[in-house]
N, C-alpha and C positions, 0 to 999 in steps of 0.2 A: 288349184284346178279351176276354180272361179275365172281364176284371173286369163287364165287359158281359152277357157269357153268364149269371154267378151273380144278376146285378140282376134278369133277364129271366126268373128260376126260382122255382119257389115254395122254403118252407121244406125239404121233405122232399128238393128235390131236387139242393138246391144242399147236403145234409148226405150224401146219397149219391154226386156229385159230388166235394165234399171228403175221403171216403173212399177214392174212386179214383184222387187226385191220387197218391201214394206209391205206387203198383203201375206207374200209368202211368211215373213218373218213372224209379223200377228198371227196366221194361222199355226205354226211351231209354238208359239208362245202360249195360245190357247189350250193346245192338245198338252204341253208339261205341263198348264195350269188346272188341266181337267185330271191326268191322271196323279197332279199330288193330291188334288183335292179327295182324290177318290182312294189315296193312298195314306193319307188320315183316317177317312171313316173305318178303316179295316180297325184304328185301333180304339180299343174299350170305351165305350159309350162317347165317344169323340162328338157325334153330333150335340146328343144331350147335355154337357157340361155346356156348348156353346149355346144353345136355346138358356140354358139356366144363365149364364153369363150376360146373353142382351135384354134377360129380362129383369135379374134379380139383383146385378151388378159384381162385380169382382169378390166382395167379404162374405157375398151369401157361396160365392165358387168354390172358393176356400176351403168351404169342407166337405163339397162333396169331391173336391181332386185330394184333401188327408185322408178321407175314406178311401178313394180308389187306391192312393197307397198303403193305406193298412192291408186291404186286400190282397195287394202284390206279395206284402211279408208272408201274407196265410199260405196263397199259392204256394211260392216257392218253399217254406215250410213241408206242407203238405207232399208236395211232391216229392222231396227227398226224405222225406220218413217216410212215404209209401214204397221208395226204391231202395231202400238201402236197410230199411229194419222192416217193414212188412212181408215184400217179396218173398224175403227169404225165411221169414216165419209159416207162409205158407207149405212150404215144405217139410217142415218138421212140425204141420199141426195136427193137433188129436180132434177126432171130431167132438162136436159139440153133443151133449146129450140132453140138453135144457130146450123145454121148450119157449117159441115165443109168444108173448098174449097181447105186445102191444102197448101196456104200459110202462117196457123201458125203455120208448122214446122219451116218455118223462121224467122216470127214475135215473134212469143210467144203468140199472142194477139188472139182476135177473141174468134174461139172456145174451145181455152182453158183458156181463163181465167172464164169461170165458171164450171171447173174441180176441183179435187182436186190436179192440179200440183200447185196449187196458194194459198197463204194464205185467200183470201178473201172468199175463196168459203167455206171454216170451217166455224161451227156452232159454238155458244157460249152456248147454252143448256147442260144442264146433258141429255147424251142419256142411254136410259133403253127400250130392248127390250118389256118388259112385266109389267104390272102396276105397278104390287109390287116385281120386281123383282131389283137383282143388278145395279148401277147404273154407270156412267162412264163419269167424269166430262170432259170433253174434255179440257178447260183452263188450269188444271193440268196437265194433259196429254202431249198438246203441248208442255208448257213451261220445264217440267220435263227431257221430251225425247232429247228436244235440249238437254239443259243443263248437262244432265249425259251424253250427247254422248262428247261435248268437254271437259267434265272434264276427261275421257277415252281419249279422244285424246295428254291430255295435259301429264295426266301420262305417257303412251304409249312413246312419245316422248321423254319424262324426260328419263325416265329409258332407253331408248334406246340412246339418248345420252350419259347416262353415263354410260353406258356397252362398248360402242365403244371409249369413252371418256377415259376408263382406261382400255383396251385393246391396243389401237394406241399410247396411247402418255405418260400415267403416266407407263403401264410395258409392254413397245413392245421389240417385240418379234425381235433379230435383229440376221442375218444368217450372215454365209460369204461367201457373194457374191453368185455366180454360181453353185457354187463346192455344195452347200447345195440343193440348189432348183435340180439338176440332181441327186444327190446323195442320200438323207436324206428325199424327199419329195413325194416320190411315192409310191400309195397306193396300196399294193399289196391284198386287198382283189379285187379288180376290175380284172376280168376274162373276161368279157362280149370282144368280138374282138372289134365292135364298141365305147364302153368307153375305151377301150385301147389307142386308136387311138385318141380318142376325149385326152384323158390324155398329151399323145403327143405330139399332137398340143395345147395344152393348154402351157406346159412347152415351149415349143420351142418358141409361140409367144412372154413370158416375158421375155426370153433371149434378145431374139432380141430386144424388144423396151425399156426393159430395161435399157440397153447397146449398143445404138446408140455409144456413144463414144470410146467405146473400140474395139468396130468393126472396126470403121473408124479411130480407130490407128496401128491395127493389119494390114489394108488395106495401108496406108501411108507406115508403116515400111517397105511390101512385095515388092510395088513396087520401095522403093529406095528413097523414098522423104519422108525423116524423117520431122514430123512436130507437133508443140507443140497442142493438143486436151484440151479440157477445161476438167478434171475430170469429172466423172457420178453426185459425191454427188453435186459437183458448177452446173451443169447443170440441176440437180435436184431441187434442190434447187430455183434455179432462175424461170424454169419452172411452180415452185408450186406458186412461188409469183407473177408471173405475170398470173398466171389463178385467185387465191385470189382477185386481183385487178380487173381482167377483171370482176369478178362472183360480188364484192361490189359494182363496179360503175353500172352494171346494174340492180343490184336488188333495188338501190337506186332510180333507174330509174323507175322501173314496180313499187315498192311501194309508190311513188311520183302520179304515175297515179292514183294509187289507192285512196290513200288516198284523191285526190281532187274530185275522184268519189263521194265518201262517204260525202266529206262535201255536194256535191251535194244534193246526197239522202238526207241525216239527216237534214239539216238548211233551203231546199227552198224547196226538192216533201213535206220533213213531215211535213212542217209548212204553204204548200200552201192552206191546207183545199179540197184537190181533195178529190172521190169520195171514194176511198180505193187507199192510197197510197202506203201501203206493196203491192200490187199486181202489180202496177207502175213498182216499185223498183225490184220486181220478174222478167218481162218482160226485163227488161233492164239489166240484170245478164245474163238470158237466152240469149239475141243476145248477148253480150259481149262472152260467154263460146263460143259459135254457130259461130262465125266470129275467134274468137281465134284456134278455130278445124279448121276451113277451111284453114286458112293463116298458120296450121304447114304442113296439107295436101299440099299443094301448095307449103310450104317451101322444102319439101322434093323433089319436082318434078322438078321445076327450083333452087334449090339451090345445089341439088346432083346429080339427073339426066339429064339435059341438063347441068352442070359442068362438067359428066364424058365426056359426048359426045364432048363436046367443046375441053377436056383437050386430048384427045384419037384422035382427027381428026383434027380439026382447028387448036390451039396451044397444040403443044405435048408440049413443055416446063412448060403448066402449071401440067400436067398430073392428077392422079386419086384423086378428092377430099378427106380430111381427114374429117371424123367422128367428129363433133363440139360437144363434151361432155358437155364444158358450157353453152351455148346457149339452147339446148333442154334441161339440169337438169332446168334454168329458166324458159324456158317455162311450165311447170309441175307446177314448183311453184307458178307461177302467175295462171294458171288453177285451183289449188287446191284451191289458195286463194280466188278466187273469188266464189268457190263452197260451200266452208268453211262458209265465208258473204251471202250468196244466201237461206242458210239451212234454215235458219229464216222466209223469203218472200216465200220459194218455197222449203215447201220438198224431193218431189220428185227431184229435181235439182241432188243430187247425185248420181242415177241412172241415168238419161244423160247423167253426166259424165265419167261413169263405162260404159258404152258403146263409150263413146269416148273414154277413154284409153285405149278398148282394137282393137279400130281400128287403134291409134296411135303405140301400139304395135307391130301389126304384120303390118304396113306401115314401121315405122321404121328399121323392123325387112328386111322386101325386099330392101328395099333400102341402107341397110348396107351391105347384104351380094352381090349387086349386082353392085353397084356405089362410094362404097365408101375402106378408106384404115386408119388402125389404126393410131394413132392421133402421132404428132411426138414427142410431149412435152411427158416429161417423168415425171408423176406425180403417189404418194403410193395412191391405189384405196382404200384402206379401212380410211386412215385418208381423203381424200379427200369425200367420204359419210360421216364419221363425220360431217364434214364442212357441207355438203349437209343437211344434218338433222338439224343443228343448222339455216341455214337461211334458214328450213321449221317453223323451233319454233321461230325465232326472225329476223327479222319484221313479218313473214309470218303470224303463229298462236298469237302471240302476241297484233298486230294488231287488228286480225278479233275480240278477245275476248274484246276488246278494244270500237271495234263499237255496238256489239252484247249488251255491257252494258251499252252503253249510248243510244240506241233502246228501252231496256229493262225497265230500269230503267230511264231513264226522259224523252222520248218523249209518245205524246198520241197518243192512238191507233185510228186508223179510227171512228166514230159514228156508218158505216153502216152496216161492212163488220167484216169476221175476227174475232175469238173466244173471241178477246178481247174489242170486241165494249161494250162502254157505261164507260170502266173504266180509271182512271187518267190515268194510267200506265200498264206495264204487269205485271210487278212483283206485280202489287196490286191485282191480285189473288192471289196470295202467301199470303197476309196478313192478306187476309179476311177467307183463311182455315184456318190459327194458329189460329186467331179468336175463328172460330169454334171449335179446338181442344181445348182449354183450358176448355170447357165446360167436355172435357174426362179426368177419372183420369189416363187413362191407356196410354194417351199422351201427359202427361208433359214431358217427355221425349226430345221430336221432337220440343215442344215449348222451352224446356231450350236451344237446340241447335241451333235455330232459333235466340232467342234473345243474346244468348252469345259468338255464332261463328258465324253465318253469318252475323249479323247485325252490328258486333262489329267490329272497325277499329281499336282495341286496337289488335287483334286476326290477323288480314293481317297484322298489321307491324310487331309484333315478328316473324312471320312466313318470310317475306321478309328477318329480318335482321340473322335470321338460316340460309336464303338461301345463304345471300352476305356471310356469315364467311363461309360457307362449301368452296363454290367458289375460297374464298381468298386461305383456308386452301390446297385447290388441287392446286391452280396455283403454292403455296409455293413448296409443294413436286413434280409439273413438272421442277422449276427449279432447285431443289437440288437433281433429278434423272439424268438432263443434264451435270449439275457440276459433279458430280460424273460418269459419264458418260466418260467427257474430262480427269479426271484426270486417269479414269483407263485406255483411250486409248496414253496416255501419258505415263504414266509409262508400256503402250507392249513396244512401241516404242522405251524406253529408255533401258528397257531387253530385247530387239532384238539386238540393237546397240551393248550392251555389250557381248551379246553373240558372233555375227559377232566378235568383236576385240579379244575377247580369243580365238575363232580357227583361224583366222588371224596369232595368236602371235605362239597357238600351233605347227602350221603346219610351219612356219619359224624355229623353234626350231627343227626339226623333220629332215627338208631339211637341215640345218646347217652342221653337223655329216657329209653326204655324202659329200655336196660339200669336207670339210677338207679331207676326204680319197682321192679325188681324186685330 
């Protein structure tokens, strides 16, 4: 049609035409560049991460974008246990006759535990609005909705491990040095003044804590006192292993907790014969999450805020606290995990959370950009989320799935309370619908899968030992990406060297001649 238009013009017009195309074009280019930019900020604190990003640098970003993904799990969590076992509890609920005072936002207890924030308060009936109408087993229901949510969780995870897994480490991406990140890494569709600037300080910050060291050799050499600096990679290096160490010993530590929690719960509330012991177990999640919230609140207040003031007034020598990236990525994790075990006793529990992460968020968020100063250790933010993500999936989620099926499958459920009063087990709803199906012809299907992959340990060990040879099979090619890795940086080295010595030898050759004339 273009081409049409300039045919159908004279000479002069189709040469002021052609002048026009490059203003029109920039103007199109502006308007997509204005409405994506305006089509990020729609998503979740999009500006904010990037204000934190040009100022704190990349490793301090790191955990408020694993926060904003814990939060997503809550969400989505939440939502489907409020659509799929609330909903429909509301229909079959007896009213409440307790009244409330207040103090079980603290407890747990009291007036909510004949809510549906608790398992006990579920019905174990088929509820059916109308006689003969559709019907809506709630036993299935419960058990299904957990279950497909952590099997979602676990994929989620997996795959997201190993996207970052072979992005960081089996083909990363490796620049040189500074000269790339100033050079090579600026995105020129970004017009907006304010992402300019946000870009900016974004680069500048990884400069600099990047390359603590070369700073403070370039700073040695100016003033005259030459002195030996540890390289970036040794210092790098060492930094990552001694955050690695810091981040195992304590996560061994919060999982240690946990786990003597749980034998709690499972060996002496589920075997004591209480009244409704999942609802026990719910309350005792709820102040666990509830005391864990308060004590990060408070962590930030005397641990950053009265640090700066101390460090800014009383002693300057210790001056402006750094930003503890390990310490708060574990706190998350221990939160998460305990929400994760909680889903079971307390559905709603996820949504508690999801309000607690996002006060943690914007606490965090004041208290970084006002008390605190980026972290001095120099550690790679993205294989360092790798990390982060592996000890959310092992102890973390590994774990919970752990308790979730010895819950499941061998303890007995309450007599009184609880969707699954009256039966051996939970999962014996499960056995008593295949039951039922085999009666349909149109669900042998669901029964063949039942009996031949779920129930079958023949079926989880081949799948375990797929998983250990993939495993072996990547660790093999991270180390013969490394090897090959030293040996291509060995032979620059060696054709540097020889290069250096042929103009070395050329340029003696060259000088020779004169010296003899003269």
């Amino acid at each position: 049609k273009l081409v049409e238009n300039l045919a159908s013009m004279s000479t002069r017009e189709r040469i002021k035409a052609i002048q026009k195309m490059p203003e029109t074009m920039k103007k199109k280019r502006e308007i997509r560049n204005s409405l994506s930019e305006h089509f990020h900020q729609l998503w979740l604190w999009h500006k904010t991460l990037k204000i934190i990003g040009g100022e704190f640098g990349t490793s301090v970003l790191s955990y408020f974008i694993f926060l904003k993904w814990l939060l997503s799990f809550n969400i989505f969590s939440f939502l489907i246990n409020f659509s799929f076992i609330t909903v429909p509890q509301f229909i079959a609920a007896e009213p409440n006759n307790l009244s409330f005072t207040g103090l079980e936002l603290l407890t747990g207890a009291g007036y909510f535990q004949q809510t549906v924030l608790y398992y006990g308060f579920y019905t174990n009936a088929t509820i059916s609005k109308t006689e003969n109408g559709a019907s809506y087993n709630m036993q299935l229901a419960y058990i299904f909705t957990v279950g497909i949510y952590f099997v979602i969780c676990l994929l989620i995870l997996l795959f997201s491990m190993a996207k970052s897994f072979c992005r960081n480490f089996i083909n990363p991406q490796t620049y040189s040095g500074n000269a790339s990140k100033l050079l090579c890494t600026w995105d020129f569709n970004v017009t907006n003044e304010k992402a300019v600037k946000l870009k900016q300080k974004n680069l500048s910050t990884q400069v600099k804590v990047q390359n603590p060291g070369d700073a403070k050799r370039c700073s040695n050499m100016t003033n005259g006192h030459p002195t030996i600096v540890p390289s970036r990679e040794l210092t790098q290096q060492l930094s990552v292993q001694l955050l690695v160490l810091f981040l195992c010993r304590n996560i061994i530590l919060k999982i240690s907790i946990i786990g003597i929690l749980c034998y709690y719960w499972l060996d002496i509330v589920a075997e004591s014969k209480s009244q409704c012991w999942e609802t026990l177990i719910g309350q005792d999640i709820y102040r666990l999450i509830l005391v864990d919230f308060i004590f990060c609140l408070l962590g930030s207040f005397f641990g950053e805020f009265l640090r700066r003031i101390i460090g800014t007034t009383v002693c300057v020598s210790l001056g402006v606290p750094e930003f503890d990236i390990a310490r708060n990525v574990l706190d998350l994790i221990y939160a998460q995990t305990l929400t994760w075990i909680g889903i079971l006793f307390s559905p709603l529990l996820p949504g508690i959370q999801m309000i607690s992460f996002f006060i943690v968020f914007y606490t965090k968020k004041v208290s970084l950009m006002k008390n605190c100063q980026p972290p001095r250790q120099v550690w790679r933010a993205a294989q360092m989320t790798t990390f982060f993500m592996f000890l959310l999936f092992f102890p973390s989620l590994i774990g919970v799935l752990s308790v979730i099926a010895v819950t499941v499958w061998r303890l007995k459920p309450s007599e009184e309370c609880g969707p699954f009063r009256g039966l051996s087990s939970m999962f014996a709803a499960v056995s008593e619908w295949i039951k039922i199906l085999e009666n349909y012809t149109g669900s042998k299907w669901v029964v063949w899968i039942y009996n031949n992959l779920i129930t079958s340990e023949l079926f989880f060990f081949i799948l375990s030992i797929i998983f250990l040879i993939i495993t072996y099979l990547y660790w093999q090619i991270i180390e013969g990406r490394k090897t090959m890795v030293k040996l291509l940086r060995n032979q620059i080295v060696n054709v540097s060297s020889s290069f250096s010595f042929i103009l070395c030898s050329d340029g003696q050759k060259r000088v020779q001649p004169h010296l003899n004339l003269a």
